[in-house]
N, C-alpha and C positions, 0 to 999 in steps of 0.2 A: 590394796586400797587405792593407790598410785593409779593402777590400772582401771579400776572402778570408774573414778574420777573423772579420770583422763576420757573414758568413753561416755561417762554420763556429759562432761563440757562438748565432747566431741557431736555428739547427737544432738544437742539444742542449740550448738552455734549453728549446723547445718541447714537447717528449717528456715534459721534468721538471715545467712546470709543469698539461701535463692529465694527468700523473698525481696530482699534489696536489691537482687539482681533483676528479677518479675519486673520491680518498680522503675528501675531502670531503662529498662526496654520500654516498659508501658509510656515513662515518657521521652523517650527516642521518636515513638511511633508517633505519638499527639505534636511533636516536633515538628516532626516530618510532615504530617497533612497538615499544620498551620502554614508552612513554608512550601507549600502544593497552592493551599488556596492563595497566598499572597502569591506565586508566580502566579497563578490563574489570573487573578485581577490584573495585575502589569502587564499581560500578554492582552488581554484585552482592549482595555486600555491602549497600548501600544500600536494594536491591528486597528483601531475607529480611527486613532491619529492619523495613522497612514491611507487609511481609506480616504477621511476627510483630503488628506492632502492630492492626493490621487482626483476625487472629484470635482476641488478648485483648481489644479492645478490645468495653465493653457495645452488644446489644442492644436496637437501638429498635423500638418497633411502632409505627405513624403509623395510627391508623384516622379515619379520613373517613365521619360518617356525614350521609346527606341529613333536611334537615325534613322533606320528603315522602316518603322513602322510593325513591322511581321516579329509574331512573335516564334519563340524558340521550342519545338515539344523537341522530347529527347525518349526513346523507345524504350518501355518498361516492361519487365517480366510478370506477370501475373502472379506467378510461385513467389518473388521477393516480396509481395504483399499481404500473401495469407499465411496464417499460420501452420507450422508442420501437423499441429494433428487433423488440421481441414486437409492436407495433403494425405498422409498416409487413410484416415478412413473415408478417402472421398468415396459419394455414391448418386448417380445419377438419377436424377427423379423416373421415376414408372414409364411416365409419359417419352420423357428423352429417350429410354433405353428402348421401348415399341416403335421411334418413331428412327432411331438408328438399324434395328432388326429391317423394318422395314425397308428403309433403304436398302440395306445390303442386299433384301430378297429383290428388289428392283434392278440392284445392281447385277447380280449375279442371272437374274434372267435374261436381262438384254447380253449379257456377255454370249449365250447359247445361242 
């Protein structure tokens, strides 16, 4: 009888308690996206304040002038600028490659 009992109490606290737990989470989650939309608004809010400040705030002009006048280039690799996979599958347009062939058979004729 004990054991009866014991599993009939056992099987209908069960039901009761993951529904209290369902309920719990359910409102974790309405929690949660209440406290999503309130940062939403603050954040916005925050980004117009800054904008605004940004578009009253003064005008600087920084001019940079050299003693000599001349300015300064500094020699750049072309490969440091493009990507590696523009490097590994380069391919030369139609045109370029006929007009390389080309040359070469110019070159190699006057060589004869």
């Amino acid at each position: 009888m004990k054991t009866v009992f014991l599993s009939l109490f056992v099987v209908m606290t069960l039901p009761l308690s993951s529904f209290a737990k369902v309920e719990d989470f359910n409102a974790m989650i309405n929690e949660s996206e209440h406290a999503q939309t309130q940062l939403r608004k603050d954040l916005k809010g925050h980004i117009g304040s800054t904008h605004q400040a940004q578009m009253n705030a003064p005008k600087e002009i920084i001019e940079v002038a050299s003693e000599y006048g001349e300015s300064v280039n500094s020699p750049t690799k072309k490969s440091m600028l493009t990507f590696e996979k523009e490097m590994v599958h380069y391919r030369p347009s139609e045109t370029r490659r006929m007009k390389r062939l080309a040359n070469e058979i110019k070159a190699s004729d006057k060589a004869f």
